[in-house]
VMD Tcl script that builds the backbone (N, CA, C; Angstrom):
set m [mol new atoms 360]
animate dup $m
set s [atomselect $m all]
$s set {name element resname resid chain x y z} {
  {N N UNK 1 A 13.300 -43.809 7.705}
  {CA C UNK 1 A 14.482 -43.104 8.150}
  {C C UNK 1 A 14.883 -42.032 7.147}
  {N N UNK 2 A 14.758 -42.121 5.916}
  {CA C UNK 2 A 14.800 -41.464 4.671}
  {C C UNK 2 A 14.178 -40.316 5.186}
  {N N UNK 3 A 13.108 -40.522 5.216}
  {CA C UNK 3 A 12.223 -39.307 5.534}
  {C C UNK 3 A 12.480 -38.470 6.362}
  {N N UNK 4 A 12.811 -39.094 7.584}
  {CA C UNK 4 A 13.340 -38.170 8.990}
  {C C UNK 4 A 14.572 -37.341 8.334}
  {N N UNK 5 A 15.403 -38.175 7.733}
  {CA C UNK 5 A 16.669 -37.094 7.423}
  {C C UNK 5 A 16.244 -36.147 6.427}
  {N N UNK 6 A 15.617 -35.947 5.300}
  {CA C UNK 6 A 15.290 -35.207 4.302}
  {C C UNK 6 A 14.040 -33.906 5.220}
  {N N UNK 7 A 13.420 -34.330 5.847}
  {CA C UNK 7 A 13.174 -33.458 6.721}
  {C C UNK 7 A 13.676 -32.385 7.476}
  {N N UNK 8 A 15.057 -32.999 8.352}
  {CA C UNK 8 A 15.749 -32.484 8.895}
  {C C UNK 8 A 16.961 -31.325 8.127}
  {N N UNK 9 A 17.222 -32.008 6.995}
  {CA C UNK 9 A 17.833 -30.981 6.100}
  {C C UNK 9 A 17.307 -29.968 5.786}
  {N N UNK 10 A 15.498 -29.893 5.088}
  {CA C UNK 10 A 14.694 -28.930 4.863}
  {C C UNK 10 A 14.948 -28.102 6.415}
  {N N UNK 11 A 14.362 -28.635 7.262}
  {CA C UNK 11 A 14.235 -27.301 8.557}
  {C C UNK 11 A 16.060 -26.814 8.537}
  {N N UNK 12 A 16.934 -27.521 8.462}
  {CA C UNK 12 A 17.799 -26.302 8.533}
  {C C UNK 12 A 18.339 -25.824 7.222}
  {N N UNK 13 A 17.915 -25.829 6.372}
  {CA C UNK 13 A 18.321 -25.149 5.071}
  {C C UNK 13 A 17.344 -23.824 5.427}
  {N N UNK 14 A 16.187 -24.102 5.261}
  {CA C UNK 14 A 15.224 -23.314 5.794}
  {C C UNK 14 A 14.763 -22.184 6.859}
  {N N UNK 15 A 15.703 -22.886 8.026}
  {CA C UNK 15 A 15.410 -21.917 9.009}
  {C C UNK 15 A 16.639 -21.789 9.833}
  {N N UNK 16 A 16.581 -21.098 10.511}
  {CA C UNK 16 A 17.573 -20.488 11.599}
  {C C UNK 16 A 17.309 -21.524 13.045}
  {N N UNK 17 A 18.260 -20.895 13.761}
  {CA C UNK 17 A 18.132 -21.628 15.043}
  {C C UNK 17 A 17.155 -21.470 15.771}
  {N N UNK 18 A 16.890 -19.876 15.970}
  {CA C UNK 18 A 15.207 -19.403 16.969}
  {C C UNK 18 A 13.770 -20.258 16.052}
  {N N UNK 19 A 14.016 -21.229 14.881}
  {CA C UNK 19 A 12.931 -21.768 14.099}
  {C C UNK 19 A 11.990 -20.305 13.094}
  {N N UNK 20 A 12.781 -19.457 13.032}
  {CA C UNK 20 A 12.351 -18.320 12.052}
  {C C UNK 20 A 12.329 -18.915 10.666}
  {N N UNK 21 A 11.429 -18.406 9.788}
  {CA C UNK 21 A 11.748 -19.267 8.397}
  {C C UNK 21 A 12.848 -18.073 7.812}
  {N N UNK 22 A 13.755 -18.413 6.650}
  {CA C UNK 22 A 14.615 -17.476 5.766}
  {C C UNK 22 A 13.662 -17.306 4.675}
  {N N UNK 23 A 13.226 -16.270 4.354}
  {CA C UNK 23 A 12.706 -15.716 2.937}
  {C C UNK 23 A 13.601 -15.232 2.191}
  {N N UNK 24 A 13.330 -15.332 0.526}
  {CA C UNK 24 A 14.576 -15.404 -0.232}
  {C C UNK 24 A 13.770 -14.008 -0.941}
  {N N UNK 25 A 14.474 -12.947 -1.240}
  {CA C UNK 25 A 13.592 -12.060 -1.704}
  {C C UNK 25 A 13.557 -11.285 -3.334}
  {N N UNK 26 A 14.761 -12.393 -3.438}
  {CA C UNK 26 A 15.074 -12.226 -5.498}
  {C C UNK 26 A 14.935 -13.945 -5.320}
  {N N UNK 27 A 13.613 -14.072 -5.644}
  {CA C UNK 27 A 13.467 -15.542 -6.714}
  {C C UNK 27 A 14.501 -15.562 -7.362}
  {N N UNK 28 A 14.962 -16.568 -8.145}
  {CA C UNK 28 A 15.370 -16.969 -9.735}
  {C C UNK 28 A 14.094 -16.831 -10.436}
  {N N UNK 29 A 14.241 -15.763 -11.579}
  {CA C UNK 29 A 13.006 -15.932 -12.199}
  {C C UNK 29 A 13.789 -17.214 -13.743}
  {N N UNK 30 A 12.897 -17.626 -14.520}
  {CA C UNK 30 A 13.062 -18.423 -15.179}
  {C C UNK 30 A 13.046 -17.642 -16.860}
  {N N UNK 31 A 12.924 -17.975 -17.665}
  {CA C UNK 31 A 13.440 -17.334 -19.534}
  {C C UNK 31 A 11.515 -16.226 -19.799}
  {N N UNK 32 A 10.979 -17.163 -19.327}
  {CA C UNK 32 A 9.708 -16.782 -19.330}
  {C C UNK 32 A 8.728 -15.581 -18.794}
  {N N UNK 33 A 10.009 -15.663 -17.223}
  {CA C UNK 33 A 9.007 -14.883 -16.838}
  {C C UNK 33 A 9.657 -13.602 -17.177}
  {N N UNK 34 A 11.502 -13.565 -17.239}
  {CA C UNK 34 A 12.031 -12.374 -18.028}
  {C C UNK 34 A 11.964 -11.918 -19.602}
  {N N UNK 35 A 11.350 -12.731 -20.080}
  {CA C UNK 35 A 10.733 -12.318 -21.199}
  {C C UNK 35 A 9.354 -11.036 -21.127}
  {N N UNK 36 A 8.816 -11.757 -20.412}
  {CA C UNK 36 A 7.467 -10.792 -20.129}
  {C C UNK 36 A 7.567 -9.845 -19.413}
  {N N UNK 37 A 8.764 -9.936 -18.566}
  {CA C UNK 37 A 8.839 -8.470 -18.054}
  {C C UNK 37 A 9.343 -7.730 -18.936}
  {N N UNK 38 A 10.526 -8.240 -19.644}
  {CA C UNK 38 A 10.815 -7.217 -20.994}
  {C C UNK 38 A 9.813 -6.383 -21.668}
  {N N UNK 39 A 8.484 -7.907 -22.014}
  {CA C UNK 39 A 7.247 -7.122 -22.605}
  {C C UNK 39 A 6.461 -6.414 -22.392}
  {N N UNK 40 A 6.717 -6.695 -21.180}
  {CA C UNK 40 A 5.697 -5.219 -20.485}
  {C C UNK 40 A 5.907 -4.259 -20.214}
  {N N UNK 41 A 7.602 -3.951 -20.194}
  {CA C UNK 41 A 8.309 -2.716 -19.926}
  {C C UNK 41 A 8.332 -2.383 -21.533}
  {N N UNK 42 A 8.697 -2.380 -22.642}
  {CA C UNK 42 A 8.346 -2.332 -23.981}
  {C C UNK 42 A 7.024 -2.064 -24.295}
  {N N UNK 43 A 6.196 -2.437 -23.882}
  {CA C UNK 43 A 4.763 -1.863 -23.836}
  {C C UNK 43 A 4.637 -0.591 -22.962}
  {N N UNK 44 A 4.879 -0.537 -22.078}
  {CA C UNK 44 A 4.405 0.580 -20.502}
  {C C UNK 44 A 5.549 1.592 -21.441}
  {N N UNK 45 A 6.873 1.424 -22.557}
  {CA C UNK 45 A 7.721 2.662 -22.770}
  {C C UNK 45 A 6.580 2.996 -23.963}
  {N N UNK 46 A 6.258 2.219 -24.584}
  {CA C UNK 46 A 5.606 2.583 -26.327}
  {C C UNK 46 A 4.531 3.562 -25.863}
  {N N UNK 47 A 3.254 2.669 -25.370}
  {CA C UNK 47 A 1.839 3.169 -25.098}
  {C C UNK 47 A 1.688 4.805 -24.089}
  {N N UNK 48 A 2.152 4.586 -22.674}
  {CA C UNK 48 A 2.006 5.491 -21.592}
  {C C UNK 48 A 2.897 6.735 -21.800}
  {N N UNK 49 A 2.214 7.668 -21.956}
  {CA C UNK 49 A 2.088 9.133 -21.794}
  {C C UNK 49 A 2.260 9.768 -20.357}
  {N N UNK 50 A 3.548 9.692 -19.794}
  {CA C UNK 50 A 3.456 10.181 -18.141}
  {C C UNK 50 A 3.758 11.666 -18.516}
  {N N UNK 51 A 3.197 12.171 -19.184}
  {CA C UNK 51 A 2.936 13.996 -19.210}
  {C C UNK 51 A 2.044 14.059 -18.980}
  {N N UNK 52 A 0.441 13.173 -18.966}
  {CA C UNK 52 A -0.618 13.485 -18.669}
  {C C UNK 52 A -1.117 13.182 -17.333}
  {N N UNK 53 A -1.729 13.908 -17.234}
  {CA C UNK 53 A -2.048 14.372 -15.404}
  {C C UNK 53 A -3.305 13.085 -15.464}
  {N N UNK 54 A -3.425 12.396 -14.058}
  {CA C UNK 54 A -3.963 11.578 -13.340}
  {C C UNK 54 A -5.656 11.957 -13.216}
  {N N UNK 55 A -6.911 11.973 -13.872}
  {CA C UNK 55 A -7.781 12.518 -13.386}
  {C C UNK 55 A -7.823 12.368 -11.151}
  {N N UNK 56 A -7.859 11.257 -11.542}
  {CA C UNK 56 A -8.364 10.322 -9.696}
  {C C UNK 56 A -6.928 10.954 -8.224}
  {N N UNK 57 A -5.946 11.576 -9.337}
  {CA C UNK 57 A -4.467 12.167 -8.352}
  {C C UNK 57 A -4.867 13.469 -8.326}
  {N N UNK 58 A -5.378 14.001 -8.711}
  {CA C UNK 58 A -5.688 16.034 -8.635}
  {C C UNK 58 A -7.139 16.175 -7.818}
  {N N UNK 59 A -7.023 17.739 -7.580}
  {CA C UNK 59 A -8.257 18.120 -6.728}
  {C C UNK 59 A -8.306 17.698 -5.380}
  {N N UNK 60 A -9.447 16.974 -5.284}
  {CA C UNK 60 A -10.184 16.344 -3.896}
  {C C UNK 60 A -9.144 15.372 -3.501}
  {N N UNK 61 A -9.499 14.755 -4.866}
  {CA C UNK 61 A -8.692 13.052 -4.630}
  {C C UNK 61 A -6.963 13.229 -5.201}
  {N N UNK 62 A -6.495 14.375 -5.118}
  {CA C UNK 62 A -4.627 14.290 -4.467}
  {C C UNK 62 A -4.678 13.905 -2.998}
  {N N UNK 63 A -3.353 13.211 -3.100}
  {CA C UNK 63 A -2.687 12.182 -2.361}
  {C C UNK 63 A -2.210 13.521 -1.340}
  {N N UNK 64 A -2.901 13.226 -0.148}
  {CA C UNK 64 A -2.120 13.957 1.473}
  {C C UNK 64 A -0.410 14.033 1.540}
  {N N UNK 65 A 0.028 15.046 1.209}
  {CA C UNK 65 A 1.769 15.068 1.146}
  {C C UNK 65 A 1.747 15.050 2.509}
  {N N UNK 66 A 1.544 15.444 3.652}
  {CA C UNK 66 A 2.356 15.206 5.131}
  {C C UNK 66 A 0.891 14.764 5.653}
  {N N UNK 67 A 1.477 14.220 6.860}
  {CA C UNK 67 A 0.440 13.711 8.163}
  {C C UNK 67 A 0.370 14.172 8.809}
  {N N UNK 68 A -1.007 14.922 9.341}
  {CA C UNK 68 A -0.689 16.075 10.730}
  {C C UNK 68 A -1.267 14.742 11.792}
  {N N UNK 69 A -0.789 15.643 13.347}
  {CA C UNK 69 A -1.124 14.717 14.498}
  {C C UNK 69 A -2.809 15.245 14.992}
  {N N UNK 70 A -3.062 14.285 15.695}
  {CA C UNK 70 A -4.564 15.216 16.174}
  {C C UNK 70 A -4.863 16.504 16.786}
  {N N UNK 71 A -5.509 17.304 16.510}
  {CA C UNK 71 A -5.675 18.775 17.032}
  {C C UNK 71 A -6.591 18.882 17.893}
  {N N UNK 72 A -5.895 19.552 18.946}
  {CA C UNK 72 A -6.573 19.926 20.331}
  {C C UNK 72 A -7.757 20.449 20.145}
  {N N UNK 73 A -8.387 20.815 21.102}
  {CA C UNK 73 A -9.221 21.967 21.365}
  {C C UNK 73 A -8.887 23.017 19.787}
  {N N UNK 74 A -9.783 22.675 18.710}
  {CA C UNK 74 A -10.370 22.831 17.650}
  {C C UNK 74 A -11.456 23.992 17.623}
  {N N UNK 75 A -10.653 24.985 17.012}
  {CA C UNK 75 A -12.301 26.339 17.372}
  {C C UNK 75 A -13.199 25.384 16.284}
  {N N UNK 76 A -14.323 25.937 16.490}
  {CA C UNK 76 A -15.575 25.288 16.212}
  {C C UNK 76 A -16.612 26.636 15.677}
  {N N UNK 77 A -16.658 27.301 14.741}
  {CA C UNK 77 A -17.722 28.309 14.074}
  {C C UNK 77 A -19.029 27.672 14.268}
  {N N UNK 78 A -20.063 28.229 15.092}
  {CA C UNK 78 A -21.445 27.525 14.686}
  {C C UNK 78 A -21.371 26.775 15.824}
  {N N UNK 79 A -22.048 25.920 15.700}
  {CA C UNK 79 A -22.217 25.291 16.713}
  {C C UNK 79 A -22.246 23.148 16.772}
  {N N UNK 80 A -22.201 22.691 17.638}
  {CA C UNK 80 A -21.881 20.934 17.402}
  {C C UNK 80 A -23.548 20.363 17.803}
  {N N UNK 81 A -23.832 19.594 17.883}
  {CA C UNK 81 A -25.202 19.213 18.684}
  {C C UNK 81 A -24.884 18.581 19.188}
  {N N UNK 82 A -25.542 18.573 20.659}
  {CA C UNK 82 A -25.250 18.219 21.934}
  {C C UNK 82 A -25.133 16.054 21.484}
  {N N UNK 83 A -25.488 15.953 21.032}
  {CA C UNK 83 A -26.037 14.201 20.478}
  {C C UNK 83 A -24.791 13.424 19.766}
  {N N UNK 84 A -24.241 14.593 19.382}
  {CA C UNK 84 A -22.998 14.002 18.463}
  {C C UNK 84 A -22.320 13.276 19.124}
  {N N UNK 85 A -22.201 12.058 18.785}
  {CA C UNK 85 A -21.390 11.040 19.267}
  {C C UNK 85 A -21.005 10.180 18.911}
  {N N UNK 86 A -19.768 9.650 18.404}
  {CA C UNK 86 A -19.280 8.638 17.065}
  {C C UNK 86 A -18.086 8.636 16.765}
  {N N UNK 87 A -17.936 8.197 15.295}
  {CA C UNK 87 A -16.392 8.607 14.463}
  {C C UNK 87 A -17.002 8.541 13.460}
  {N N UNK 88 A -15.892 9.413 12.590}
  {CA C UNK 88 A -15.889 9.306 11.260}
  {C C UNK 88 A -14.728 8.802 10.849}
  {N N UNK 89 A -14.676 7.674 9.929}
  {CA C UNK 89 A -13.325 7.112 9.211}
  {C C UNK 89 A -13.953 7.189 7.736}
  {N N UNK 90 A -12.583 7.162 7.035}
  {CA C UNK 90 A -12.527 7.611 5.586}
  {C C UNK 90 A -10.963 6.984 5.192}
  {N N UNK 91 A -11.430 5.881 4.043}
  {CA C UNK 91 A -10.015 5.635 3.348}
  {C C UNK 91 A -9.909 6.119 2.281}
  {N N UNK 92 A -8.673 7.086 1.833}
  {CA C UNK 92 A -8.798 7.247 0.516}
  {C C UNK 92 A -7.624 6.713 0.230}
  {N N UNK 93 A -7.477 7.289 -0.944}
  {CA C UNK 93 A -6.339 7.215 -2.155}
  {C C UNK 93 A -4.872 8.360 -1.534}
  {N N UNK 94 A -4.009 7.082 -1.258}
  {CA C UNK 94 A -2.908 8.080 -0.904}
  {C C UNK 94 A -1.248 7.269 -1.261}
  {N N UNK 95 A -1.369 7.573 -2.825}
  {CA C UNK 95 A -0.306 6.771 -3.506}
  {C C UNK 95 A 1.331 6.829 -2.779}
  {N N UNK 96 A 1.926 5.801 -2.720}
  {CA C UNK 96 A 3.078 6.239 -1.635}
  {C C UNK 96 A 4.242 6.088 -3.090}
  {N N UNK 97 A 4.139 5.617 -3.979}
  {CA C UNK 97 A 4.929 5.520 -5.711}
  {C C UNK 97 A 3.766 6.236 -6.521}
  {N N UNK 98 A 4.197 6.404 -7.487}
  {CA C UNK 98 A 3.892 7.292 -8.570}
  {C C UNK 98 A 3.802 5.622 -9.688}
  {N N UNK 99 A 2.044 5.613 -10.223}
  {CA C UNK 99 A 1.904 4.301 -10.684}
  {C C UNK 99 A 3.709 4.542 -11.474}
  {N N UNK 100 A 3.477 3.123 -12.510}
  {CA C UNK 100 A 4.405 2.853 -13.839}
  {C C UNK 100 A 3.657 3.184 -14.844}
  {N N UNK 101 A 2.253 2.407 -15.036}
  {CA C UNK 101 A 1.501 2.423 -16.308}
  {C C UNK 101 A 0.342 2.771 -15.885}
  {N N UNK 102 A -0.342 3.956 -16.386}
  {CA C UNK 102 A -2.050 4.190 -15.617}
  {C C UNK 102 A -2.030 3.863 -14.099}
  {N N UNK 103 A -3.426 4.431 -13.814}
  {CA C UNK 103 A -3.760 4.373 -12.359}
  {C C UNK 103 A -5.180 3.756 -12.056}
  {N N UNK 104 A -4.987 2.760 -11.356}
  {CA C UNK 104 A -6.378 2.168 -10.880}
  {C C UNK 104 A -6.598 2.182 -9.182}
  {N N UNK 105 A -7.513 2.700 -9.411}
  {CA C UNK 105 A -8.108 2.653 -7.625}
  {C C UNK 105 A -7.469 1.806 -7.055}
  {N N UNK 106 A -7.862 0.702 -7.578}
  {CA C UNK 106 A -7.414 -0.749 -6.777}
  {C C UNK 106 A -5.821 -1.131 -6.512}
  {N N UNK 107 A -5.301 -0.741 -7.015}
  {CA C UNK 107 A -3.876 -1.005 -7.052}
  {C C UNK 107 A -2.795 0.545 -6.552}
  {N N UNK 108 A -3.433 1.009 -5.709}
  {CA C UNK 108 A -2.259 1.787 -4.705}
  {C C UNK 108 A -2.386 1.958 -3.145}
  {N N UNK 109 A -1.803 2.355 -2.662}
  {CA C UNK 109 A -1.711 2.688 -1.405}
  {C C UNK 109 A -2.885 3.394 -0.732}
  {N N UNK 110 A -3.483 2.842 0.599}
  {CA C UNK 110 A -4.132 4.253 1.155}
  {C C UNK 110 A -3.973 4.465 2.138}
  {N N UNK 111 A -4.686 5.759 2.148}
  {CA C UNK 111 A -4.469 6.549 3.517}
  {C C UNK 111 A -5.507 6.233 4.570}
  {N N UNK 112 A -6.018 5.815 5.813}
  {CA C UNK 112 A -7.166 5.493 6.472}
  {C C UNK 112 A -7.417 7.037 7.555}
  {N N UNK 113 A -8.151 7.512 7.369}
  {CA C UNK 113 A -8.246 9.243 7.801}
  {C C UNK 113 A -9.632 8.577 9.274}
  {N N UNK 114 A -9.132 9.214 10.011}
  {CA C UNK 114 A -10.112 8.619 11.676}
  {C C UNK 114 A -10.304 10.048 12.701}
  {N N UNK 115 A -12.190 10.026 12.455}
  {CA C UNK 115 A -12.337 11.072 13.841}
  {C C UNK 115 A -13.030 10.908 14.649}
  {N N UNK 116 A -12.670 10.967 16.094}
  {CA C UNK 116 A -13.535 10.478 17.023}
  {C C UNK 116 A -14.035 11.571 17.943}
  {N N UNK 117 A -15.314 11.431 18.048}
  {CA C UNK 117 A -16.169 12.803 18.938}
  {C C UNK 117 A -16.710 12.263 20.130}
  {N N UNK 118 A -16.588 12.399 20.892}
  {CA C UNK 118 A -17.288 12.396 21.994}
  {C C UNK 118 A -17.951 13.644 23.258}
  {N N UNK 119 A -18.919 13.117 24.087}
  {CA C UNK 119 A -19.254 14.324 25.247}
  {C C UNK 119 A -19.261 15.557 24.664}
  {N N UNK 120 A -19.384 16.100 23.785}
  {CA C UNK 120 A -19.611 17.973 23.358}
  {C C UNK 120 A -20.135 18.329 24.413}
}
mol reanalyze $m
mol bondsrecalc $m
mol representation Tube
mol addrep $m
């Protein structure tokens, strides 16, 4: 019987009436883990140089500032071959924040770029 009631408290501490769960979205962090964020913000102020430009953010690989929609009837110089038939997709690098400390591929946002050809 213990059980049934300690149960029943969890689901409604927990959830709402439609059975949605509540997510809490500021933890309590604990001495530890605000310590280390201290330390890492104390590190990321000492070490990082944000005057220096991004090799992987300039050129080719800068981040798309707007999104265009798909374009119609596309002049075409030259010519398509009749065979072409497919897509091309391409994800790149399309940071939506400006890192804190350095920049790694792996750790930002991207953009997923999609073209589809058909019947020429």
């Amino acid at each position: 019987m213990a059980a049934a009631e300690t149960k029943s408290q969890v689901s409604t501490t927990r959830t709402t009436d439609g059975g949605i769960l509540l997510v809490d979205p500021k933890p309590n962090k604990g001495i530890a883990s605000k310590f280390i964020d201290v330390v890492e913000k104390l590190i990321v102020k000492l070490m990082y140089d944000s005057k220096q430009t991004h090799h992987y953010l300039t050129g080719n690989f800068a981040p798309l500032l707007e999104e265009t929609p798909p374009c119609q009837n596309l002049p075409v110089k030259g010519y398509l071959p009749e065979c072409l038939n497919g897509e091309f997709v391409r994800v790149g690098p399309n940071p939506k924040f400006m890192p804190v400390a350095g920049y790694h591929w792996y750790t930002s946002s991207f953009c997923f770029c999609y073209s589809h050809t058909f019947g020429w």
